[in-house]
N, C-alpha and C positions, 0 to 999 in steps of 0.2 A: 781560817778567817772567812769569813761571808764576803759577797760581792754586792757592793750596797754603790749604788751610784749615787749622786748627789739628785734630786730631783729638781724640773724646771717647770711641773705644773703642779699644783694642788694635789696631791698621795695621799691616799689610803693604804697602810699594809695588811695583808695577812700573813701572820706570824702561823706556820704549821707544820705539817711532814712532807705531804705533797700536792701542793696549794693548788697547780696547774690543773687539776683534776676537777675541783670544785664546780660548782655551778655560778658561782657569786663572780669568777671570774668574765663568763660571758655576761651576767645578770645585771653586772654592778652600773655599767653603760647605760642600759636602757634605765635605771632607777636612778641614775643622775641624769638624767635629762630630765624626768618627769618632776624629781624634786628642783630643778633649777641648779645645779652643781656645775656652772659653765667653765669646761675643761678641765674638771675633775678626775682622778684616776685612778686604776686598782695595782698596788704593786704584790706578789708572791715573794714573801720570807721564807723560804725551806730549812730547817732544822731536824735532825735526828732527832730519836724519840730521847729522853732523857740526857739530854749533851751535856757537853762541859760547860761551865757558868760561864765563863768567857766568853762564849756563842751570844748565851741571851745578854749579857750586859752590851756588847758590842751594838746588838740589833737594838738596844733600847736607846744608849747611848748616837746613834745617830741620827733616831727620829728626835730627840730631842734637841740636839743641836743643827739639823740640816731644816732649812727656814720655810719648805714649801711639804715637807713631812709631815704631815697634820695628826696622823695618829694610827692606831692598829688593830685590829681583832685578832685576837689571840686563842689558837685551841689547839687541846694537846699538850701543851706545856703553860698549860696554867698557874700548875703550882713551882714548876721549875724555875716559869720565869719570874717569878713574886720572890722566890728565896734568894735566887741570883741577884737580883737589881732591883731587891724594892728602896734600899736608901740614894736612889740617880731619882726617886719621885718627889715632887714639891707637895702632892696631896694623895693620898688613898682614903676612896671610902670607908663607910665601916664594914662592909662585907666583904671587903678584901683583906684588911685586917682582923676579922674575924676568923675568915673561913683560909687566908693564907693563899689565897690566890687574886689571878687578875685575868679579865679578857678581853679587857678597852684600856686602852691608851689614846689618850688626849692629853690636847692643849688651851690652855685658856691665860690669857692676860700676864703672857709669860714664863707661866708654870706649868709643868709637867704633870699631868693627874694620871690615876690609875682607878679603874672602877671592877670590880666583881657584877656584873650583868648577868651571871647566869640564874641567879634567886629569881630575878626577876622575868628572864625569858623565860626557864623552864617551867614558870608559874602561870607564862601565857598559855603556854603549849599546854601542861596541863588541863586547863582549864575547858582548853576546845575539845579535848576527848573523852573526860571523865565528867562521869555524870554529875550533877549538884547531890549533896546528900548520899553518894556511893558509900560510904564509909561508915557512916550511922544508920544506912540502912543493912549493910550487908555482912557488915566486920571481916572485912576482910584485910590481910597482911601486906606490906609493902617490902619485896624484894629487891634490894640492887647489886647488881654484880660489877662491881668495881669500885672504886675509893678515889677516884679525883675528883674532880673542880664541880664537874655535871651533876656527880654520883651524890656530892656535899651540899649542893643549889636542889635537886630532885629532893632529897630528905628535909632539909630543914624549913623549905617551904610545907611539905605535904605535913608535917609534924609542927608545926610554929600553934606554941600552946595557945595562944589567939583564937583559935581555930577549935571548933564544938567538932568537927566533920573531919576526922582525921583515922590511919590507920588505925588497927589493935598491936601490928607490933614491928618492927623496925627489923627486916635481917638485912644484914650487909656481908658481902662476902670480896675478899681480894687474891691476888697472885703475891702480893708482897705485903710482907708483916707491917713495914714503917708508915705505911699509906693507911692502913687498914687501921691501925693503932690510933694515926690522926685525926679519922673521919669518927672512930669514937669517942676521943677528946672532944670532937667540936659538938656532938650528938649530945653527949650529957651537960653540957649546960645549953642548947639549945629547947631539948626536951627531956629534961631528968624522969618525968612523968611516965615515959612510956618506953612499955618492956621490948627492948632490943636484943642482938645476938647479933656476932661479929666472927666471920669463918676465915680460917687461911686457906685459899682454893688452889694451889700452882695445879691440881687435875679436875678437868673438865667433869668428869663422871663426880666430883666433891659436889660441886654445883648441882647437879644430877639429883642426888640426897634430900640438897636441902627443897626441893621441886617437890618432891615426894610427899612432904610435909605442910605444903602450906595450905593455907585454908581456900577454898573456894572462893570468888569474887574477889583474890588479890591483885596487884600489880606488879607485874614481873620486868625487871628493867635492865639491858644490855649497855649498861656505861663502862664497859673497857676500852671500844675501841677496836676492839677484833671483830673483822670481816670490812673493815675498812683502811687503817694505815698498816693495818698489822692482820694475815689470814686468821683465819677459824672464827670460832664460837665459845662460847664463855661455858656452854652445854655438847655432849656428846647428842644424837643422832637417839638416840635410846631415852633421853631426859623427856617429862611429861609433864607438860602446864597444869596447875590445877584446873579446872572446870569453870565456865564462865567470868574467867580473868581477863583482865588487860593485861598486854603483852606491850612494852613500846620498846623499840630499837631505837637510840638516839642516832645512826647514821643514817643515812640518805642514799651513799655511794656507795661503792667496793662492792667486795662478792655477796653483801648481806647474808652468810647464810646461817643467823639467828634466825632473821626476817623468815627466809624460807622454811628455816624448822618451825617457824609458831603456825605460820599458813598452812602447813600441813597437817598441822592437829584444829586447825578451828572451826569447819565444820564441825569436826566429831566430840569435839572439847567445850564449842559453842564460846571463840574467844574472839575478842576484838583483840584486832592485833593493828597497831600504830608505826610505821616511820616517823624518820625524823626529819621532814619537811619543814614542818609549822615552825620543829624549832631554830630550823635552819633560818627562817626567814626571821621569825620575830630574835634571835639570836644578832642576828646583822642589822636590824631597822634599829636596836639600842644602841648599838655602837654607833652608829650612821649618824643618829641624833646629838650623841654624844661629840663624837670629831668633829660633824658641819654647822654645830648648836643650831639643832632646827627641832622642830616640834610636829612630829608626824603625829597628826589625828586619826581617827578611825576612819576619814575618806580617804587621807593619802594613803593608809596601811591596807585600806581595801584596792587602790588604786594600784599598790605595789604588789598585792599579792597576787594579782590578777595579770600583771605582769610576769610574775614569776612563773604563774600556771601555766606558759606559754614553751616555757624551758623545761619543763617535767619530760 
């Protein structure tokens, strides 16, 4: 069982592995002052990495019945906590029922809602590092090494047929068959269009392979998770970026040492290589909106991250 107290001021949770670690914990203080949040507060949900259902139903079940619980960011168990407890929700967006997961929990007039945010963060974050036009100028490939919540919001955005300005071809690669299998379910009817490949990787050097292969000015994407709740690298030490690529590590903390393998090749490689700052922060300023229903503009969003740049 969880140790959930009842709350007596205005809560926010994060639902994760090892919450205390985070940034958002000292962060969240100064960014409810600035937003007006009087006596608002951040609580840490710790969960195992793929628990027993029981766990996430428990955690979800008490924000929705404990009256000053307001709602949750969820990472990690994205899609864990959506299969476990999505019938305790009075509403799910449609990209949560889409894509089978969830990373906001809110409350509204009542009702319990669930939203999928990450389409839409990782679409911010995107946006600030990759050039306009990369894609139709360069043809280059979209790698991601992993199959959860990030790895599903990271593809379906950069591929949403809407979109003239998009990869040439979709690889995805994971550690587990059942994840891997999913994110190609949700891939073909998001983009039937365009030619993908789907790898079982449990060794790092499989990863390695598909490096080997891909075309120049691609985007190489760390969405496992490894070097932050969980060591290593989704690549051996011997894996080779293609040339003039984007490289992004979606974490921020832990030992990064993706991060540090791409920096060692990008001189010589000539790559841009991204943390996962941006998305840390536009990641949390959705949900923040979401739980406190406030409307953060591009002054407050500047105001916060400017804030945030203080805690780097």
């Amino acid at each position: 069982m969880l140790k959930l107290q009842k709350a007596e001021r205005p809560t926010l949770y994060f639902i994760g592995v090892t919450t205390a670690q985070s940034s958002i914990m000292k962060l969240f203080p100064l960014w409810a002052k600035a937003l007006g949040l009087k006596d608002a507060i951040i609580r840490g949900i710790d969960i195992g990495i793929h628990a027993d259902a029981d766990l996430y139903r428990e955690a979800v079940e008490f924000i929705k019945n404990d009256e000053l619980s307001l709602g949750a960011l969820v990472t990690t168990h994205k899609i864990d906590l959506y299969h476990a407890a999505k019938d305790l929700f009075d509403y799910l967006d449609p990209y949560a029922t889409m894509f089978g997961e969830l990373s906001c929990i809110s409350k509204k007039d009542g009702r319990l809602e669930g939203y999928a945010k990450d389409p839409i963060s990782s679409g911010l974050a995107l946006e600030a590092f990759v050039p306009e036009g990369y894609w139709e100028e360069h043809g280059g490939e979209l790698f991601v090494m992993g199959a959860g919540g990030s790895a599903i919001a990271i593809s379906a955005y950069l591929l949403d047929p809407r979109k003239k300005d998009r990869p040439t071809k979709l690889i995805v690669s994971n550690r587990s068959k059942q994840r891997l299998d999913e994110i190609e379910r949700i891939m073909k009817l998001v983009a039937p269009d365009v030619a993908a490949a789907y790898y079982l990787t449990p060794e790092s050097a499989k990863n390695d392979e598909i490096l080997s292969g891909l075309k120049p000015h691609s985007l190489v994407v760390n969405a496992t998770g490894l070097g932050k709740d969980q060591p290593g690298s989704p690549i051996t030490d011997e894996g080779c970026f293609p040339s003039q690529s984007l490289v992004w590590e979606l974490n921020y903390r832990g030992a990064l040492d993706y991060l540090h393998q791409a920096n060692r090749q990008k001189e010589g490689s000539l790559l841009h290589v991204e943390d996962g700052w941006i998305y840390f922060i536009h990641g949390w300023t959705q949900v923040i909106q979401e739980v406190f229903h406030l409307d953060i503009d591009p002054a407050a969003f500047a105001e916060l991250e400017s804030i945030a740049g203080t805690l780097r």
